[in-house]
N, CA, C and O atoms as CSV, one atom per row, in Angstrom:
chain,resi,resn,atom,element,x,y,z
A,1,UNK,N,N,-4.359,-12.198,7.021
A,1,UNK,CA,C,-3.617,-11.798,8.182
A,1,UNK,C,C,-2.661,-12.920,8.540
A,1,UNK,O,O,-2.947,-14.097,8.316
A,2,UNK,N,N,-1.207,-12.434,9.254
A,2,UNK,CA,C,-0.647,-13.478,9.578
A,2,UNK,C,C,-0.523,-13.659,11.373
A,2,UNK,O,O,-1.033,-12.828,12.124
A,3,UNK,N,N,0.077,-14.620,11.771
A,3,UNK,CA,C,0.207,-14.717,13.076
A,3,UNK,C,C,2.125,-14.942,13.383
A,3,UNK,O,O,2.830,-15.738,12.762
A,4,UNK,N,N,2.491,-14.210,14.238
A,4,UNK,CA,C,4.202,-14.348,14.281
A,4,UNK,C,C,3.913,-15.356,15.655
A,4,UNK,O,O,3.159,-15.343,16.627
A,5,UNK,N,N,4.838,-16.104,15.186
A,5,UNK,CA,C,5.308,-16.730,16.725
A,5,UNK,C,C,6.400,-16.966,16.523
A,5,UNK,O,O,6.873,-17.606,15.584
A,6,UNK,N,N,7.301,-16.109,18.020
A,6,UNK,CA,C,8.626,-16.349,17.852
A,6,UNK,C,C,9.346,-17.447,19.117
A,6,UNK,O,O,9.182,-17.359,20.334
A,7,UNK,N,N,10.117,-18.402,18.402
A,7,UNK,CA,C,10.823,-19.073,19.660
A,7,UNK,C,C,12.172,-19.807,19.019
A,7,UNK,O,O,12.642,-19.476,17.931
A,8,UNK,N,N,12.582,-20.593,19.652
A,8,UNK,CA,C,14.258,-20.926,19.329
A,8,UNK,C,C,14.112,-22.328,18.301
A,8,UNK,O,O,13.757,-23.350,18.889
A,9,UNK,N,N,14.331,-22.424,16.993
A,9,UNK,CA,C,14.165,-23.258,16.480
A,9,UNK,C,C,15.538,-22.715,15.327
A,9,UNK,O,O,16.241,-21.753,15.638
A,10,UNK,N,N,15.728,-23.388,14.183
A,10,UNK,CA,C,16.932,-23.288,13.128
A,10,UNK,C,C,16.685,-21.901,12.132
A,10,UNK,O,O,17.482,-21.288,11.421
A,11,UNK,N,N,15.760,-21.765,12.302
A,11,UNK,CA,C,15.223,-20.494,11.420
A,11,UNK,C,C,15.265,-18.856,12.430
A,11,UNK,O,O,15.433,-17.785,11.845
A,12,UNK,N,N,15.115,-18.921,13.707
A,12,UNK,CA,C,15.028,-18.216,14.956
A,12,UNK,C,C,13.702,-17.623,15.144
A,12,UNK,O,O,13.237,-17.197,16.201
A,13,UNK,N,N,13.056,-17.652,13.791
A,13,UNK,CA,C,11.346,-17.496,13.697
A,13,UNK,C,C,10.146,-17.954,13.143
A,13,UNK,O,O,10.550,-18.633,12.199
A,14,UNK,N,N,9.092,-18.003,13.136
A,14,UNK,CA,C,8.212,-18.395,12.304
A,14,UNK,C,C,6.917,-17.302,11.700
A,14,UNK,O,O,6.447,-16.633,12.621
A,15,UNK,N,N,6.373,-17.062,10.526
A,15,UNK,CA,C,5.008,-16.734,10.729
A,15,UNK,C,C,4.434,-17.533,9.635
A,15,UNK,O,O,5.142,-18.022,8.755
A,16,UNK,N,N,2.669,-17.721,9.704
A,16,UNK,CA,C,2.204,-18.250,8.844
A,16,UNK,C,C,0.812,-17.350,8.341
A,16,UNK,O,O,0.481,-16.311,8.914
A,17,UNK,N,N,0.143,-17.870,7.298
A,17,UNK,CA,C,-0.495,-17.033,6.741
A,17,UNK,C,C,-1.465,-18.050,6.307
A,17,UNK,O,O,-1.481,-18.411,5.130
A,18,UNK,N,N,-2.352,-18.582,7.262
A,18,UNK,CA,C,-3.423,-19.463,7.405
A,18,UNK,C,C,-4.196,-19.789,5.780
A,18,UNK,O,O,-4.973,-18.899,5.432
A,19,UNK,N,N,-4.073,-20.704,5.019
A,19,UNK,CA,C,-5.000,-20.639,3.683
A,19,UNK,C,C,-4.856,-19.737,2.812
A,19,UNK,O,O,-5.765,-19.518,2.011
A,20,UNK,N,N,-3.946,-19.187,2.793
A,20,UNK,CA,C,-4.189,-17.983,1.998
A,20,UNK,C,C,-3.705,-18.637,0.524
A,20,UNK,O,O,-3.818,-17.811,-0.382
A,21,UNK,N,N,-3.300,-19.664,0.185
A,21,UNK,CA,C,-3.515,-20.024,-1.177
A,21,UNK,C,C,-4.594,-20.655,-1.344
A,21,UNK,O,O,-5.042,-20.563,-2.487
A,22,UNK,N,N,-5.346,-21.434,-0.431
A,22,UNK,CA,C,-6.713,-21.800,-0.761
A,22,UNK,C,C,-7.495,-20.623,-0.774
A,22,UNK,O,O,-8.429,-20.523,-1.569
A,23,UNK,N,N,-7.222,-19.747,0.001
A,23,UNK,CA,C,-8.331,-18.185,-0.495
A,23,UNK,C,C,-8.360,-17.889,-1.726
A,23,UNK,O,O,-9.352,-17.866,-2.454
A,24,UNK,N,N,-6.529,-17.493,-2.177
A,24,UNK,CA,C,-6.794,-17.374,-3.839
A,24,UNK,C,C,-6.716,-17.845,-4.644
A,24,UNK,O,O,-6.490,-17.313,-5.732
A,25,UNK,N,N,-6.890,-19.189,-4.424
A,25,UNK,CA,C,-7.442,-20.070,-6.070
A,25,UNK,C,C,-8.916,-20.333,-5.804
A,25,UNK,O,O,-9.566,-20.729,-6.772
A,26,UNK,N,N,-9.605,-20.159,-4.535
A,26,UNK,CA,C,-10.933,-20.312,-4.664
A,26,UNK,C,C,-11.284,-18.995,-5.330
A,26,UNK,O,O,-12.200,-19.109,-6.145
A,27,UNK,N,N,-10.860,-17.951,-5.210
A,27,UNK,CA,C,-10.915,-16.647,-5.783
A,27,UNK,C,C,-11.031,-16.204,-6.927
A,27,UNK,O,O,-11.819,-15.410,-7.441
A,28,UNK,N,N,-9.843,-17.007,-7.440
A,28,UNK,CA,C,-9.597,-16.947,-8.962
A,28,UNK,C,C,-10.434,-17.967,-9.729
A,28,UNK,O,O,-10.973,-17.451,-10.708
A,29,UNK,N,N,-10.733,-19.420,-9.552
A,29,UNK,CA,C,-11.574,-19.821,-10.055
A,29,UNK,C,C,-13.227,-19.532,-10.190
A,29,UNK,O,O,-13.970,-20.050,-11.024
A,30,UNK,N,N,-13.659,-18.418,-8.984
A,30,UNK,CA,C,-14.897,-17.915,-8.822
A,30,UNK,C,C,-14.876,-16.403,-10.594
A,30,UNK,O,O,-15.703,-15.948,-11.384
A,31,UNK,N,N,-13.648,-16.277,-10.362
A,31,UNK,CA,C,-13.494,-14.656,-11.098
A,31,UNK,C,C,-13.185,-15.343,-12.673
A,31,UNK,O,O,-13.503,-14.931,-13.788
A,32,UNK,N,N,-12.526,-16.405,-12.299
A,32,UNK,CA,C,-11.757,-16.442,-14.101
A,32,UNK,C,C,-12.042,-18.389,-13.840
A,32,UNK,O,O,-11.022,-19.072,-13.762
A,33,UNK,N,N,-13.164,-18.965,-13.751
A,33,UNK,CA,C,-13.163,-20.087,-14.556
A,33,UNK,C,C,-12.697,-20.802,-15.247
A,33,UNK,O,O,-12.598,-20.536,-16.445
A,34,UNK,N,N,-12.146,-22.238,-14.591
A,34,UNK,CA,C,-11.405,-22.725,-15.631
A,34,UNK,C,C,-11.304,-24.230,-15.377
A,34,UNK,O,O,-11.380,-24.693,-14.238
A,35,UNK,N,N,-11.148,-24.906,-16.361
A,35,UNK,CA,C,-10.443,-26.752,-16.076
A,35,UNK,C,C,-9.368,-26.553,-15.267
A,35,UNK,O,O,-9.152,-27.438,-14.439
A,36,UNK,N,N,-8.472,-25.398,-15.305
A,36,UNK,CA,C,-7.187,-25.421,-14.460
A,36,UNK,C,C,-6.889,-24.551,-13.915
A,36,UNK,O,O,-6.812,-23.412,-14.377
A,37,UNK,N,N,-6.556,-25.035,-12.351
A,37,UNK,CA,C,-6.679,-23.954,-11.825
A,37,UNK,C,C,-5.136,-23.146,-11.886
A,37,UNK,O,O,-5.251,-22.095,-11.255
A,38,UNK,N,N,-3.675,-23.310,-12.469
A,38,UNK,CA,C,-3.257,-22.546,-13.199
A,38,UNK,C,C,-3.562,-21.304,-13.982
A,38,UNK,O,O,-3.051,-20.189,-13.876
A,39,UNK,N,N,-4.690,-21.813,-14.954
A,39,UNK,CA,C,-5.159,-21.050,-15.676
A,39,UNK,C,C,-5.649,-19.687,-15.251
A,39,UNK,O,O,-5.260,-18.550,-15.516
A,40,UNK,N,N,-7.084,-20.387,-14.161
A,40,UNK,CA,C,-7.227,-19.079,-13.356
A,40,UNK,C,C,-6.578,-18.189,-12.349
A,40,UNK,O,O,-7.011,-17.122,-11.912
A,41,UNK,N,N,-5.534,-18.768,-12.072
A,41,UNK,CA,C,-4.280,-18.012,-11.387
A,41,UNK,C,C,-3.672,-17.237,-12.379
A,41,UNK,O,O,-3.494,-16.066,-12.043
A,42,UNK,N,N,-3.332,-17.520,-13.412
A,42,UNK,CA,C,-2.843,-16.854,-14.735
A,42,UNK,C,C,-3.253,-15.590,-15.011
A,42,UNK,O,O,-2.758,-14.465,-15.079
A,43,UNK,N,N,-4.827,-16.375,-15.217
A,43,UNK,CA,C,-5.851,-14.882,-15.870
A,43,UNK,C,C,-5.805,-13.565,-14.469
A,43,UNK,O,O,-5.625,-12.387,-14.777
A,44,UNK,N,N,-6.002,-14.008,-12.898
A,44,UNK,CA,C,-5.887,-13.046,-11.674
A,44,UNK,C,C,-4.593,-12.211,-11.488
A,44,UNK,O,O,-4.529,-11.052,-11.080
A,45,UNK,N,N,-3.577,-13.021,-11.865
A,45,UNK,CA,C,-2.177,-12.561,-12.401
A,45,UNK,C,C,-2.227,-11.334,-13.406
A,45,UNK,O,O,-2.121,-10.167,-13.031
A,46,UNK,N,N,-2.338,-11.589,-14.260
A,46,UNK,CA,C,-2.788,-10.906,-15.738
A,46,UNK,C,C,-3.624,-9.843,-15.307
A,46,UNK,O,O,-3.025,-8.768,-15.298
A,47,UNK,N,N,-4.777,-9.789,-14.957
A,47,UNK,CA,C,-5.850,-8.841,-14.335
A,47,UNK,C,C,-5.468,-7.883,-13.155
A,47,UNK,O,O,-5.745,-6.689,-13.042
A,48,UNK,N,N,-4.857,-8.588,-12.417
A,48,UNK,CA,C,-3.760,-7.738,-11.265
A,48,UNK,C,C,-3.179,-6.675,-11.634
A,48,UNK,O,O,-3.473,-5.529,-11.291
A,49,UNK,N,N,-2.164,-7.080,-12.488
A,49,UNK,CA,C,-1.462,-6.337,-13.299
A,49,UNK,C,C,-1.795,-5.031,-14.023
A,49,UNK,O,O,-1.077,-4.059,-14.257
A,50,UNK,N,N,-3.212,-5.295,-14.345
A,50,UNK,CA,C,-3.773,-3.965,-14.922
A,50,UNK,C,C,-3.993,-2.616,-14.082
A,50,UNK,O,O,-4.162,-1.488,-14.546
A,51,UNK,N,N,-3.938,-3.115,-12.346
A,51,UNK,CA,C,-3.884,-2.111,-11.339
A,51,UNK,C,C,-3.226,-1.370,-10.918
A,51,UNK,O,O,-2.349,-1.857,-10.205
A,52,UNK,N,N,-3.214,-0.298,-11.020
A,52,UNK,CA,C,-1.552,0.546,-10.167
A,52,UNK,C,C,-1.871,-0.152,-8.219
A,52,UNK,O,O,-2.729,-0.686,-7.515
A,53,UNK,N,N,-0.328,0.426,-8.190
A,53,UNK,CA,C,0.015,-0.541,-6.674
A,53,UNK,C,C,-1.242,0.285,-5.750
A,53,UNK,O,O,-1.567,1.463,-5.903
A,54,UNK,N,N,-1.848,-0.724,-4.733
A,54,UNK,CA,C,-2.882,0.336,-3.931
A,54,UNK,C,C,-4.014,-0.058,-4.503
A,54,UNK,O,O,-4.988,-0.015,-3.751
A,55,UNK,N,N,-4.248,-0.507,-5.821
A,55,UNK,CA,C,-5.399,-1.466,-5.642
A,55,UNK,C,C,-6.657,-0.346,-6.035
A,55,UNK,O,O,-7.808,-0.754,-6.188
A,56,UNK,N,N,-6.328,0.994,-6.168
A,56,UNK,CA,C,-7.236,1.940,-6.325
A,56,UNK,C,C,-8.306,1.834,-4.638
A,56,UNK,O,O,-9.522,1.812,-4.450
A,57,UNK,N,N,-7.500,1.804,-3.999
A,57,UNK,CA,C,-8.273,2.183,-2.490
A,57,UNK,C,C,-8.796,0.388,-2.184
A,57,UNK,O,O,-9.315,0.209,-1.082
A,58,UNK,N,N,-8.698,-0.545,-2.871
A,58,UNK,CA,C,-9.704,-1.669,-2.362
A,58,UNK,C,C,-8.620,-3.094,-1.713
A,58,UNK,O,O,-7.739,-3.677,-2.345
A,59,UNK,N,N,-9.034,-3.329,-0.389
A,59,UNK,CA,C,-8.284,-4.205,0.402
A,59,UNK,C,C,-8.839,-5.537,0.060
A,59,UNK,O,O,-9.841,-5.824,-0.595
A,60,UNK,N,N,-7.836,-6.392,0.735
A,60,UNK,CA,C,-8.416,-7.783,1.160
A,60,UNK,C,C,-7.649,-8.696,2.304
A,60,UNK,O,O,-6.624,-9.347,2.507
A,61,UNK,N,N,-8.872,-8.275,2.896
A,61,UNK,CA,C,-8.358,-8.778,4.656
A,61,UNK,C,C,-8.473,-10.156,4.792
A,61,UNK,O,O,-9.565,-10.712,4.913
A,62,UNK,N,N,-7.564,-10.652,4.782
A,62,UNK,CA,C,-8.004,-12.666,5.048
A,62,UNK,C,C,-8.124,-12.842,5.808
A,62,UNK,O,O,-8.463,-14.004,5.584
A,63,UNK,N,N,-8.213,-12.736,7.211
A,63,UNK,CA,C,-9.041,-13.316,8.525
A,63,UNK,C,C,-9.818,-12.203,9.042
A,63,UNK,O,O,-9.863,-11.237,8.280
A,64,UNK,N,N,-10.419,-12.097,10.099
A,64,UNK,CA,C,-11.004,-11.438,10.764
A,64,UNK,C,C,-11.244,-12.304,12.116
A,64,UNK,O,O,-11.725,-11.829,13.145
A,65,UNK,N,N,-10.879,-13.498,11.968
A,65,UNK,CA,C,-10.962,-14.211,13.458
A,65,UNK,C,C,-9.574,-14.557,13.504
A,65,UNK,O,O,-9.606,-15.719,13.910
A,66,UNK,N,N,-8.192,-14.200,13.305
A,66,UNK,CA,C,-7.313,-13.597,13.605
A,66,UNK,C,C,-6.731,-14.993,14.976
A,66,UNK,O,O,-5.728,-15.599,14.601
A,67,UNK,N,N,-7.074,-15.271,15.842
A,67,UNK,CA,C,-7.039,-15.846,16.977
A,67,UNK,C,C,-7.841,-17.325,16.292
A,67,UNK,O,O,-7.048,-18.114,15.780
A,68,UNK,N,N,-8.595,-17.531,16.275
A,68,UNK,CA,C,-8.821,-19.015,15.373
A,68,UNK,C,C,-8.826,-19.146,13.778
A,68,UNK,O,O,-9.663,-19.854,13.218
A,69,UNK,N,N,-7.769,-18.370,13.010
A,69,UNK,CA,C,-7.018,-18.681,11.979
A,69,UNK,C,C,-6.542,-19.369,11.568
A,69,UNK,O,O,-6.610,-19.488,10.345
A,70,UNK,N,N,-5.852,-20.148,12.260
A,70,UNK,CA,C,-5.018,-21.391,12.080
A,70,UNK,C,C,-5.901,-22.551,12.225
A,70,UNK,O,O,-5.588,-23.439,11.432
A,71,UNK,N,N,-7.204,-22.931,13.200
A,71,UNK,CA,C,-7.939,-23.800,13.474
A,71,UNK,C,C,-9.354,-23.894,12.830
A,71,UNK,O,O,-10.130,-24.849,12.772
A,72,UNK,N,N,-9.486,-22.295,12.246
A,72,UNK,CA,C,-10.887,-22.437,11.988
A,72,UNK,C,C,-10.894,-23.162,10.787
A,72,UNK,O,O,-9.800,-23.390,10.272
A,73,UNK,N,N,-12.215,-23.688,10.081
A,73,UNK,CA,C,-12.206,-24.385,8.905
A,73,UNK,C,C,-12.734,-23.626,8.054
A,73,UNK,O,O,-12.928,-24.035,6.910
A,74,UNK,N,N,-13.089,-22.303,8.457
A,74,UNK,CA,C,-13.846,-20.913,7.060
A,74,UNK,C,C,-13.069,-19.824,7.696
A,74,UNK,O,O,-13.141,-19.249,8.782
A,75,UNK,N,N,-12.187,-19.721,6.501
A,75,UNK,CA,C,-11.719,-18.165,6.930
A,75,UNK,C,C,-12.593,-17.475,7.044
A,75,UNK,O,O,-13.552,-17.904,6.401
A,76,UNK,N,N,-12.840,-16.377,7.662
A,76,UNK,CA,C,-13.490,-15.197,7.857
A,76,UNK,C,C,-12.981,-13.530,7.170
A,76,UNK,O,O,-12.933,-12.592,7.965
A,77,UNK,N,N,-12.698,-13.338,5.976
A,77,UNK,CA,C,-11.931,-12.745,5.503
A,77,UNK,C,C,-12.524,-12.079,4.519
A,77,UNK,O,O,-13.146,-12.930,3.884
A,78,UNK,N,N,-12.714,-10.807,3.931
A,78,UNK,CA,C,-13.345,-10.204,2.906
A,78,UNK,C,C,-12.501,-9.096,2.469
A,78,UNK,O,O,-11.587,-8.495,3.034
A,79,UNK,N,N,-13.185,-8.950,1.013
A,79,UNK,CA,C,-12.742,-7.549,0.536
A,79,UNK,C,C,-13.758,-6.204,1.370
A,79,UNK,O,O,-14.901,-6.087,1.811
A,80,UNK,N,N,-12.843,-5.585,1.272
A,80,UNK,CA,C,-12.625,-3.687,1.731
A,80,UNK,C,C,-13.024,-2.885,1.388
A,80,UNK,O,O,-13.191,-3.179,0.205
A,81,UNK,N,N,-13.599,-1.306,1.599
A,81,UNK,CA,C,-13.595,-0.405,1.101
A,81,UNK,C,C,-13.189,-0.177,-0.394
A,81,UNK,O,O,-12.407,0.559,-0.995
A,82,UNK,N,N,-14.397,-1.492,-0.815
A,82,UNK,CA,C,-14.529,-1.084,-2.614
A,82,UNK,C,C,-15.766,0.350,-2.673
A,82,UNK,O,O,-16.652,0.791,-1.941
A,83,UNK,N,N,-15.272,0.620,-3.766
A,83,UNK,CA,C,-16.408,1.625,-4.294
A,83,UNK,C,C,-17.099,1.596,-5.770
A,83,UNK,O,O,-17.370,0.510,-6.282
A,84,UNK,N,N,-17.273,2.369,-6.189
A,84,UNK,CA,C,-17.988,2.420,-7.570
A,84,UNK,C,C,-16.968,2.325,-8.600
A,84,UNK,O,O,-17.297,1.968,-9.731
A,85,UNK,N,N,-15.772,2.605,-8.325
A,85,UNK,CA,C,-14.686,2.603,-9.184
A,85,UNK,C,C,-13.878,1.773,-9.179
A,85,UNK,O,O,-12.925,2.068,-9.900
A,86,UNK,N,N,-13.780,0.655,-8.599
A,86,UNK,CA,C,-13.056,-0.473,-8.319
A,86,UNK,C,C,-13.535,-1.713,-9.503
A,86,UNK,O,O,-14.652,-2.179,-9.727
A,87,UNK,N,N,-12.879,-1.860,-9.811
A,87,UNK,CA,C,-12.889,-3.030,-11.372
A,87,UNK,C,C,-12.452,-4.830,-10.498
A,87,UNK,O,O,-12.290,-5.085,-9.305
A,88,UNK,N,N,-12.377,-5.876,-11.901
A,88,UNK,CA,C,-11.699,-6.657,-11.405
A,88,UNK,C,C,-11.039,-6.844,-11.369
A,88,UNK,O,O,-10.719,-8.002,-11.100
A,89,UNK,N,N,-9.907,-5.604,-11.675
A,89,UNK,CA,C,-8.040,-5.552,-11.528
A,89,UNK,C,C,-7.750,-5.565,-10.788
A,89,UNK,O,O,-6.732,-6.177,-10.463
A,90,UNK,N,N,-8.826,-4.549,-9.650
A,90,UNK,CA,C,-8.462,-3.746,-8.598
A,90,UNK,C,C,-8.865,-4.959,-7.029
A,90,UNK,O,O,-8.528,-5.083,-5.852
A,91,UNK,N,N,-9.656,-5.529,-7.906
A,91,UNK,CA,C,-10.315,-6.720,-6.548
A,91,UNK,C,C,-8.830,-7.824,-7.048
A,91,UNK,O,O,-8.180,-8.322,-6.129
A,92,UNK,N,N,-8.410,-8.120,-8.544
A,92,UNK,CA,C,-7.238,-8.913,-8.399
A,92,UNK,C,C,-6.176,-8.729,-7.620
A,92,UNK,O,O,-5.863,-9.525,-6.735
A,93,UNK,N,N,-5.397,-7.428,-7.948
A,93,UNK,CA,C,-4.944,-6.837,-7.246
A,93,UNK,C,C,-4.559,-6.552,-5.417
A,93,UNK,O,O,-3.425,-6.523,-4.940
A,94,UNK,N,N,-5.506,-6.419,-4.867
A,94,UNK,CA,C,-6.114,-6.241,-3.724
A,94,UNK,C,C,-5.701,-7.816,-3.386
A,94,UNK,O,O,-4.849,-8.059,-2.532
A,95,UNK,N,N,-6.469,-9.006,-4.228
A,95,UNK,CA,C,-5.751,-10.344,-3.079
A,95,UNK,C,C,-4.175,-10.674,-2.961
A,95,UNK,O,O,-3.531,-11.242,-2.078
A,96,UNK,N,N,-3.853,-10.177,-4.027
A,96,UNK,CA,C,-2.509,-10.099,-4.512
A,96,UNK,C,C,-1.676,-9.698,-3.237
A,96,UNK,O,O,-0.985,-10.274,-2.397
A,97,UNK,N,N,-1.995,-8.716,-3.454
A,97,UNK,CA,C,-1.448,-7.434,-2.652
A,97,UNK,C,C,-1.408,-8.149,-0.543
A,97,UNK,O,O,-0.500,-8.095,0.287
A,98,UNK,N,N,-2.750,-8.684,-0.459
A,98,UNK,CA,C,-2.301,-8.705,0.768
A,98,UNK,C,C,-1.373,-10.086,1.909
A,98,UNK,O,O,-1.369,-10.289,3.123
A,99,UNK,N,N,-0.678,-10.783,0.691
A,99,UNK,CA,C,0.434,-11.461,0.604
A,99,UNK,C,C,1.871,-10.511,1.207
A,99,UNK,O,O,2.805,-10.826,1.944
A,100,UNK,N,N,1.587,-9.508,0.649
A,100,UNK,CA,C,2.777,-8.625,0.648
A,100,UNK,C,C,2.357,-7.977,2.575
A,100,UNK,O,O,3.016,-7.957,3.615
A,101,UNK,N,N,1.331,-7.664,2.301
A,101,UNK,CA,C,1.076,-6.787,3.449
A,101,UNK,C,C,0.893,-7.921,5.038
A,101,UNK,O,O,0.992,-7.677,6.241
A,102,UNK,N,N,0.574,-9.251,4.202
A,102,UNK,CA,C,1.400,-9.896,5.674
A,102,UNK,C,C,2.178,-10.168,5.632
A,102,UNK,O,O,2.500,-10.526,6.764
A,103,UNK,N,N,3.448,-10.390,4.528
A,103,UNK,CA,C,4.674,-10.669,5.272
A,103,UNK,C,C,5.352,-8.986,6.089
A,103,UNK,O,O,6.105,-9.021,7.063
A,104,UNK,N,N,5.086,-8.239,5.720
A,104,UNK,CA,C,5.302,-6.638,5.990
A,104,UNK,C,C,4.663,-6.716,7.505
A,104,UNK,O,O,5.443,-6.263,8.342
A,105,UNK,N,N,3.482,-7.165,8.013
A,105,UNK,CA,C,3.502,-7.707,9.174
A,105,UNK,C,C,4.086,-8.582,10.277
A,105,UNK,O,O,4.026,-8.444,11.499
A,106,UNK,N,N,4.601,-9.409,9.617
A,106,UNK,CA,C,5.326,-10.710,10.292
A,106,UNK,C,C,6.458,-9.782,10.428
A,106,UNK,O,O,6.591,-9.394,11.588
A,107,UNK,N,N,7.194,-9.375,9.713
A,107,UNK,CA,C,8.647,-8.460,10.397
A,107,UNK,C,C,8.447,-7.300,11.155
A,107,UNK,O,O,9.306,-6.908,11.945
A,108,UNK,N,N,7.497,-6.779,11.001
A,108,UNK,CA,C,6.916,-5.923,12.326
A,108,UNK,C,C,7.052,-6.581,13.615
A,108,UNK,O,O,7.719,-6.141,14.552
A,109,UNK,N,N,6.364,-7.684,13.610
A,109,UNK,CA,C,5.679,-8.186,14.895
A,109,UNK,C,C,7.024,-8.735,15.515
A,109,UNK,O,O,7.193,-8.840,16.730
A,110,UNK,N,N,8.186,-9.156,14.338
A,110,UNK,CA,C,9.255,-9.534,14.788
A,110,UNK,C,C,10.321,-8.740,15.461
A,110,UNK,O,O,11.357,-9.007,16.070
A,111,UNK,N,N,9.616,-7.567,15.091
A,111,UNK,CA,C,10.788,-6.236,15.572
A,111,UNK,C,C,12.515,-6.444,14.944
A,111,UNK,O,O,12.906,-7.273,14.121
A,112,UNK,N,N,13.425,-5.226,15.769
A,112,UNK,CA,C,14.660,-5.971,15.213
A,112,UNK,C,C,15.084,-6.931,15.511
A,112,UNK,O,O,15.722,-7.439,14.590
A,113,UNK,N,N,15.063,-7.527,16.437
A,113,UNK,CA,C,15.912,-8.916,16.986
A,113,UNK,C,C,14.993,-9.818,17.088
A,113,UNK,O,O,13.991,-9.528,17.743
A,114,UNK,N,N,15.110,-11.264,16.408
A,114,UNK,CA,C,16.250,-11.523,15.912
A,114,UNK,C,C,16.046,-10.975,13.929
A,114,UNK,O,O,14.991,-11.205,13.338
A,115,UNK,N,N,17.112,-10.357,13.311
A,115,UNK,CA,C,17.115,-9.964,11.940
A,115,UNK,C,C,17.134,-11.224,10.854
A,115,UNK,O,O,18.106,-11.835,10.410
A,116,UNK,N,N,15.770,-11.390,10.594
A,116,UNK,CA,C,15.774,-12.282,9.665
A,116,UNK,C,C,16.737,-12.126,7.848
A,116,UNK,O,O,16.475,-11.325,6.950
A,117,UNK,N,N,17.677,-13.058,7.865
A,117,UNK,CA,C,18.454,-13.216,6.708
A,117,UNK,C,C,17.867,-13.890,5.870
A,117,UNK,O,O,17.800,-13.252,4.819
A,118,UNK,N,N,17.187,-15.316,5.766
A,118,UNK,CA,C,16.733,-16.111,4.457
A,118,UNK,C,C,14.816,-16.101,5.028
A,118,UNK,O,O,14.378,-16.155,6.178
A,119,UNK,N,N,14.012,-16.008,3.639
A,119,UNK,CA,C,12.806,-16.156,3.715
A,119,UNK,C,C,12.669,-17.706,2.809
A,119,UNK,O,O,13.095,-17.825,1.660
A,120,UNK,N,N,12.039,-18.749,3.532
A,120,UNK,CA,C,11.853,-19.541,3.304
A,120,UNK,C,C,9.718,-19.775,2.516
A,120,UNK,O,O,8.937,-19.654,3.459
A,121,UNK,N,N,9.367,-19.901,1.868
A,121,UNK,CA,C,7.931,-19.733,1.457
A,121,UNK,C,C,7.686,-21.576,1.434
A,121,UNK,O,O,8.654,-22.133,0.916
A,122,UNK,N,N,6.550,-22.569,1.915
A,122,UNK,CA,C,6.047,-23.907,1.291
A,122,UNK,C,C,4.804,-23.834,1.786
A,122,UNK,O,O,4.439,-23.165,2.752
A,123,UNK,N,N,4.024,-24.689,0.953
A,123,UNK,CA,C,2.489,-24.747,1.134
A,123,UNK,C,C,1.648,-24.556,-0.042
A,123,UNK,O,O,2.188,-24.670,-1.142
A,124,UNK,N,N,0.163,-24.229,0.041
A,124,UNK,CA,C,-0.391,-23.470,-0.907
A,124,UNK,C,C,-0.011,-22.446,-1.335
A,124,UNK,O,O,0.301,-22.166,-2.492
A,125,UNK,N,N,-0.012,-21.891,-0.525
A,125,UNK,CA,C,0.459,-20.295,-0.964
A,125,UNK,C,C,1.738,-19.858,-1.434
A,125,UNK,O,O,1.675,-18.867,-2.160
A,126,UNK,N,N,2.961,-20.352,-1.209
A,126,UNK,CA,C,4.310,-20.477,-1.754
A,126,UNK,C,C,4.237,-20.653,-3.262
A,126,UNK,O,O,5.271,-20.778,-3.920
């Protein structure tokens, strides 16, 4: 999940997306093992890929404490409405995926004004 906060700075906005590259390389090294953690980003990459978009129904919500996100020191965040048919494409997939679905949030929360022109990404997760 992300958090928008908007105020007057060179950019005219901000949002951030608390750990979410430490979520998925702890992720990927749990799923695909490796000396590098490249590698296992590689192989979650690769495995992703095998999913049609949607993940076959299975989410992945990265916070759930939403309000101490930014401060807490354990995300609180899990996978979704898996079922019997959900593989590890579909769990790759799914973390993949909800990168997309917070920035798709952050311009929500931003409404139209002010219309963001350049997306800037740094951090883990970038």
């Amino acid at each position: 999940m992300i958090s928008g906060n908007i105020y007057s700075n060179p950019l005219e906005w901000t949002s951030t997306i608390p750990r979410s590259g430490q979520q998925l390389s702890v992720f990927a090294h749990q799923f695909f093992p490796s000396k590098s953690r490249e590698l296992s980003l590689t192989k979650l990459d690769r495995f992703a890929s095998n999913s049609a978009p949607g993940a076959n129904g299975a989410l992945f919500i990265q916070t759930f404490d939403l309000p101490k996100s930014t401060v807490s020191t354990e995300p609180k965040g899990g996978l979704v409405n898996l079922s019997i048919d959900n593989d590890l494409s579909d769990i790759s997939r799914a973390l993949l995926e909800a990168f997309g679905y917070g920035l798709r949030y952050s311009f929500e929360v931003m409404g139209t004004n002010p219309q963001p022109i350049r997306c800037y990404a740094a951090g883990g997760g970038a």
